[in-house]
C-alpha positions in Angstrom: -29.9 -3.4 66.5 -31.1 -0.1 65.4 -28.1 -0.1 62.6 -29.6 -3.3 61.1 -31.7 -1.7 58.7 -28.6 0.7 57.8 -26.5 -2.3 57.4 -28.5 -4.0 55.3 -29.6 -1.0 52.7 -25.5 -0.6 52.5 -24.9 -4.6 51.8 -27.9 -4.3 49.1 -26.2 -1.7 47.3 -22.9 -3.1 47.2 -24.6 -6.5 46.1 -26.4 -4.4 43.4 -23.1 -2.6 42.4 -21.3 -6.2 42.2 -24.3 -7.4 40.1 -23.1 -4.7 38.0 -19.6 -4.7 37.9 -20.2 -8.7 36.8 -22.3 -7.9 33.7 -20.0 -5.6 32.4 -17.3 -7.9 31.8 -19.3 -10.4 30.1 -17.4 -11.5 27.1 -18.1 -9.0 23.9 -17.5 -10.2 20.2 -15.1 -7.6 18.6 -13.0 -7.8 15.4 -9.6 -9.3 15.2 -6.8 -8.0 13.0 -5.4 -11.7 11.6 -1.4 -11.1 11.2 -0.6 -11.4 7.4 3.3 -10.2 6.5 1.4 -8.5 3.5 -1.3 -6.4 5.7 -4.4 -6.4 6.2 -6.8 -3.6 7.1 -8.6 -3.4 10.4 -12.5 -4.3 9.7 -15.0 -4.4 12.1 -16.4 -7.1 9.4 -15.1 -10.7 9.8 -13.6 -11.5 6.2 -14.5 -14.9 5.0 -11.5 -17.3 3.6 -11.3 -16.9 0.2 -12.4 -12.9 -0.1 -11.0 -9.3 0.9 -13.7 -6.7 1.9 -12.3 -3.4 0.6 -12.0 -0.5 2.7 -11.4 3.5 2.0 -7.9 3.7 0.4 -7.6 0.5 -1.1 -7.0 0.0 -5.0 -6.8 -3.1 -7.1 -3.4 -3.0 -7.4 -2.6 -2.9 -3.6 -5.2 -5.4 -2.8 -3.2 -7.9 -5.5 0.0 -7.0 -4.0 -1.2 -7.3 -0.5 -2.5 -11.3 -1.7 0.9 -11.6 -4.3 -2.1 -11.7 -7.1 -1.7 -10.4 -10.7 -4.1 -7.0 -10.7 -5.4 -8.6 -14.0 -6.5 -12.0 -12.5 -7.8 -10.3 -9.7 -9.6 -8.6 -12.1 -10.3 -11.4 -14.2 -11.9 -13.0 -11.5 -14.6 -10.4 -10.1 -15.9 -9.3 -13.5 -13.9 -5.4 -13.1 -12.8 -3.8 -16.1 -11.0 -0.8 -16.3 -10.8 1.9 -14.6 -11.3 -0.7 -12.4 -13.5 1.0 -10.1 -14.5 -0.8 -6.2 -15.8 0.5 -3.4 -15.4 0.4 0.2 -17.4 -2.7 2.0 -17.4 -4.6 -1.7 -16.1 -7.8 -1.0 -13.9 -9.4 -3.5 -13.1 -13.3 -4.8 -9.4 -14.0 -4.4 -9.8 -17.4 -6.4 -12.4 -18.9 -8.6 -13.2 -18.9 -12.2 -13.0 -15.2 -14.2 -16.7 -13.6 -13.3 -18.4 -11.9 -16.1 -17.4 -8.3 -16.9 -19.2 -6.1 -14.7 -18.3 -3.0 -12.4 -20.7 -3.1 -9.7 -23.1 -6.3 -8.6 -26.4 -6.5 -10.1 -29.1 -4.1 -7.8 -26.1 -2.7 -5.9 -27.9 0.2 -3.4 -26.2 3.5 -3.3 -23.3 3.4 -1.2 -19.9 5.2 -0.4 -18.5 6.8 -3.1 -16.4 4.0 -5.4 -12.4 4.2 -5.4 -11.1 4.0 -8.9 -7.5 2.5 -9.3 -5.2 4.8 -11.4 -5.2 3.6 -15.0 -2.3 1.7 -17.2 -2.0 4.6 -19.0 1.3 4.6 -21.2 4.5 5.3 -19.5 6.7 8.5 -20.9 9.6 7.9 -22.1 11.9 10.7 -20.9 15.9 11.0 -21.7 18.1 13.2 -19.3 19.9 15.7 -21.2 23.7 14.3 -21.5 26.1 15.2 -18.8 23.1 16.7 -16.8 23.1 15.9 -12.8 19.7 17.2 -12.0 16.4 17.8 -14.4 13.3 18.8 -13.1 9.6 17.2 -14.9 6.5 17.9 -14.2 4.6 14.9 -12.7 0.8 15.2 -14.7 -1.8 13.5 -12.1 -4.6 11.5 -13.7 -8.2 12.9 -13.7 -9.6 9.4 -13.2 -8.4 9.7 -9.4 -10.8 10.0 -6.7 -9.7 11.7 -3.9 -10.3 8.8 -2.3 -6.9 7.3 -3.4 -5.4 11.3 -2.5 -2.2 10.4 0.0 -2.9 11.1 3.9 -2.0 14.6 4.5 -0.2 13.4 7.6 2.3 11.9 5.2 2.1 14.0 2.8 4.9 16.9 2.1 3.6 20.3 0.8 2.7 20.0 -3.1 5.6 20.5 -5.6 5.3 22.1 -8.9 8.4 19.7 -10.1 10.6 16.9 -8.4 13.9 16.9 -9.2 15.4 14.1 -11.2 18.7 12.4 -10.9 20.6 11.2 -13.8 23.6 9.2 -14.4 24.8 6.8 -12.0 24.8 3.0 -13.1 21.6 1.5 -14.5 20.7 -1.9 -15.8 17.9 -3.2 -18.7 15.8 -6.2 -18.1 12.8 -6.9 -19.9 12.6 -3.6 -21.6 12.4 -2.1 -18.1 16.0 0.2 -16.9 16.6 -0.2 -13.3 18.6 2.3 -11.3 18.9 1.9 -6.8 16.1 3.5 -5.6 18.1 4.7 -3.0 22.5 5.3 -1.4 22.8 2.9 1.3 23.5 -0.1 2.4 21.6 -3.7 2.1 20.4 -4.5 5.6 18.9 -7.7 5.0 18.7 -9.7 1.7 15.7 -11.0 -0.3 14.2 -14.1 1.1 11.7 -16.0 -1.0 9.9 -18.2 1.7 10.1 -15.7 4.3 7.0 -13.5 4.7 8.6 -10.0 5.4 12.1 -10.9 3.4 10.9 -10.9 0.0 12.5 -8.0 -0.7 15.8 -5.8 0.1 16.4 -3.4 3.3 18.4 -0.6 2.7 19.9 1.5 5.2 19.5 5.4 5.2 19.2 8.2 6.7 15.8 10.3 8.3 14.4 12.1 5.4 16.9 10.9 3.0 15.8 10.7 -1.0 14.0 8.2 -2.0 14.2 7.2 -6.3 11.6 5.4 -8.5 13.7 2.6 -9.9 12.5 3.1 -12.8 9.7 4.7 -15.1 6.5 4.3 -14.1 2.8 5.5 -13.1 2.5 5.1 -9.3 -1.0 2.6 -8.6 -0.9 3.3 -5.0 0.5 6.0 -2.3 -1.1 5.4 1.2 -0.4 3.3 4.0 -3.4 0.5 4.5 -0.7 -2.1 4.0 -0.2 -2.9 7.4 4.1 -3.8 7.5 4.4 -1.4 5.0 4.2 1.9 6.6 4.0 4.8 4.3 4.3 2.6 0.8 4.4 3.9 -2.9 3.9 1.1 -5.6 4.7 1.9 -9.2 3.3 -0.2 -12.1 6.0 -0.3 -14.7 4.5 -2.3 -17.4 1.9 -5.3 -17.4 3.8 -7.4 -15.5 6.3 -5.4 -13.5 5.4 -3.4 -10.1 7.9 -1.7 -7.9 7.2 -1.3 -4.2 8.8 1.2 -1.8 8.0 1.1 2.1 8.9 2.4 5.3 9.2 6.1 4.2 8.5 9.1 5.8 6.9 11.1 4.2 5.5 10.4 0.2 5.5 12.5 -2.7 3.8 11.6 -5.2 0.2 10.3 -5.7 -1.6 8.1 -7.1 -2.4 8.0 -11.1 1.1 10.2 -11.2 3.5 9.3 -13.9 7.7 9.4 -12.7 10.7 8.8 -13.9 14.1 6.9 -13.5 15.7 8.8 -10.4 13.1 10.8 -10.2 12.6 11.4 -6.1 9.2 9.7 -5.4 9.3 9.9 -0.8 12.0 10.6 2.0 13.0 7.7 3.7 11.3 6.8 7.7 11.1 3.6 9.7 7.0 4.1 9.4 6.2 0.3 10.4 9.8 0.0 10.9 11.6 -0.4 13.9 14.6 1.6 12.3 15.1 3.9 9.9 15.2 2.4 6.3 13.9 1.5 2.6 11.7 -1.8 1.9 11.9 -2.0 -1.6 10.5 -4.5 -3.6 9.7 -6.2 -7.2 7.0 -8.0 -8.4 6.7 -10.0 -11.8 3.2 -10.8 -12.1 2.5 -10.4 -8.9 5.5 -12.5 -7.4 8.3 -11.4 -5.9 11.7 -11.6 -7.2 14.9 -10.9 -5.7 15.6 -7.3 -6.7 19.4 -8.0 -6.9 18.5 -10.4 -10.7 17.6 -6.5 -11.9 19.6 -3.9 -10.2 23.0 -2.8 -11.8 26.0 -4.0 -9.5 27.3 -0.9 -7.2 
């Protein structure tokens, strides 16, 4: 009877440690990543419907192409003129009537330090010299960028002094814009306009194979926050027209650049893909159209 007390002292500690054990698996409130085929960025925040809270990285342009939202009317609707300038933990309207102009909201505290979309500056028009297979531009990067918007360096490829450029090959003209393939390969899987994921072309590649702007541009985003996306590049071509590549391996360009035609923009990856290969995409307004209506035929 002498071990009683032992006994005892032992059974109140395990009792204590079970006490224990049960309080830490009470339920806890933590954030859920909702699946959108567009992306959208982990937050600790819970997002209400109806708004997007903007997080490092983030620009106008990829917010509207992550909703399939003109950058204007998005815009439009929260009062932000050009440059154009948010900043992380800002939450924006993605409906409702246009807000008056304004870049920040009145009595904003001081906060992070605001993320300034690349500007729709005016697009170069560069000619390839006749009969020449490779020229070499230099790509001028905006001062307006922040480094904010200043691609990952774990995607990044060393910085280049010139890209090279490739001319000839079949183009096509559509709306003033001359398309070209943005990359040699085949189409994996087709444009699908009701199919989240689909609504563009999958071409087939190579590891670290060249990736082409499709045609002349300034590049509005170079990051990867588009969850589905991996590595993506979007180019603004003109008011209306964006062009989106994803899945690459490594990008090289940044944003507020301006490119070319053929000019090589990434390498190609699976990043967010479970094989290697291009997502490319085009957008009219912030829709997307089948990219076969504006490519020339092979």
């Amino acid at each position: 009877m002498r071990s009683c007390p032992r006994f005892c002292r032992l059974l109140i500690v395990a009792l204590a440690v079970l006490l224990l054990a049960a309080c830490s698996t009470e339920p806890r409130v933590v954030a859920v990543r909702r699946f959108s085929p567009y992306g959208t960025p982990t937050s600790r925040v819970t997002e209400r419907p109806g708004y997007y809270r903007v997080v490092a990285g983030d620009t106008l342009y990829s917010i509207a192409f992550r909703n399939q939202m003109d950058y204007r009317e998005l815009a439009r609707i929260n009062g932000i003129g050009p440059p154009y300038t948010i900043y992380p933990g800002q939450e924006l309207r993605l409906h409702g009537a246009p807000a008056a102009l304004a870049q920040t909201a009145p009595g904003r505290a001081p906060g992070p330090a605001p993320i300034t979309s690349p500007p729709a500056a005016a697009i170069p028009a560069v000619v390839a010299a006749p009969g020449a297979a490779v020229a070499a531009v230099a790509a001028p990067v905006s001062s307006s960028v922040t480094p904010a918007n200043t691609v990952a360096a774990s995607a990044s490829a060393p910085a280049r002094a010139h890209t090279a450029v490739i001319s000839g090959g079949p183009t096509r003209s559509i709306d003033g814009i001359v398309w070209r393939w943005p990359v040699h390969g085949p189409v994996l899987a087709g444009f699908e306009a009701d199919e989240p994921g689909r609504q563009g072309l999958d071409i087939g590649g190579r590891m670290g194979q060249p990736v082409y702007a499709a045609a002349s541009g300034v590049v509005v985003y170079s990051g990867s926050g588009l969850v589905g996306y991996g590595e993506l590049i979007i180019i603004k071509h003109s008011d209306s027209y964006l062009s989106a590549y994803g899945h690459n391996s490594v990008r090289l360009v940044k944003e507020g650049e301006n490119v070319v035609a053929g000019q090589e923009i990434a390498e190609m990856g699976n990043s967010g893909a479970p094989r290697v290969e291009l997502h490319f995409e085009i957008r009219k307004d912030g829709k997307p159209l089948n990219p076969m209506d504006f490519l020339p035929k092979r």
